[in-house]
N, C-alpha and C positions, 0 to 999 in steps of 0.2 A: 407497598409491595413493589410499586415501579421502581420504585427509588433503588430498593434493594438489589434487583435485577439489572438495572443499570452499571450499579458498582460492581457487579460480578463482571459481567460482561466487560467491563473496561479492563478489572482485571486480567480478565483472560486476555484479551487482545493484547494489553501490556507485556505479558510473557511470551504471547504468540511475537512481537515487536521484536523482543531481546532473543530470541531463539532465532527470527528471522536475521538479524545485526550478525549473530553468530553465524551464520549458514556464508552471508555476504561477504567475512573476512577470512572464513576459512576452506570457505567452497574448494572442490578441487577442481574444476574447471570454469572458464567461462558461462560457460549455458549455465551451470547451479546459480553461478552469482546471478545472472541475468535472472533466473526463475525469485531467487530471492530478494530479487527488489522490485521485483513484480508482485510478489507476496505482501511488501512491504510499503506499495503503495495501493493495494485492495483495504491490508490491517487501517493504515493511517486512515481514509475513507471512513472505517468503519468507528473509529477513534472520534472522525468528525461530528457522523452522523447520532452516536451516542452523546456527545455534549450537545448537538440540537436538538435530540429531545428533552434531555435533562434542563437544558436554561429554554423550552419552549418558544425559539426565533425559528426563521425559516430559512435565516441568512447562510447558516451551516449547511441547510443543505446543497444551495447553489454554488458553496464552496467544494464540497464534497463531488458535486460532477464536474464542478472544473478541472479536480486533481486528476478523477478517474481517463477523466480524455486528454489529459498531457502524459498521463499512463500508461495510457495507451500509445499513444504516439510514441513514446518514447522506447517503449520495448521492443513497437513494431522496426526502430531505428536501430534500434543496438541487435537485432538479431539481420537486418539486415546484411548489417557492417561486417558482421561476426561468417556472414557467411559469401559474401559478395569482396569486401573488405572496401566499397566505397557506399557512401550514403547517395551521391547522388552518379547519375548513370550518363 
């Protein structure tokens, strides 16, 4: 039963992924791109997190907050830029 729920779940996140690719190439402004690769490294996270439970390591998951805190940093920097137009002051 996990198994099953598992493959669904990747599924979905796989399309939520390609919807997200789509959002980032044809956004019509800045801020969409920006929110869609914000989206799209919460999806990837959750991508991780779904094969560490499926192959039962813990390794994924320590990978999995690594992404989210360069994620974060990273969004916090591009909305920054986007609105300052410098990163550093």
């Amino acid at each position: 039963m996990l198994s099953t729920a598992i493959v669904v779940a990747t599924t979905l996140v796989c399309i939520s992924l390609i919807l997200n690719l789509w959002r980032l190439f044809i956004g019509p402004s800045r801020p969409d791109r920006i929110l869609a690769l914000d989206t799209m490294y919460i999806n990837s996270i959750a991508l991780i997190l779904l094969f560490g439970i499926s192959s039962g390591t813990t390794l994924y998951f320590e990978a999995a907050l690594l992404i989210a805190m360069l994620g974060f940093v990273s969004t916090a920097a591009m909305c920054k830029y986007i609105l300052r137009g410098d990163l550093i002051e």
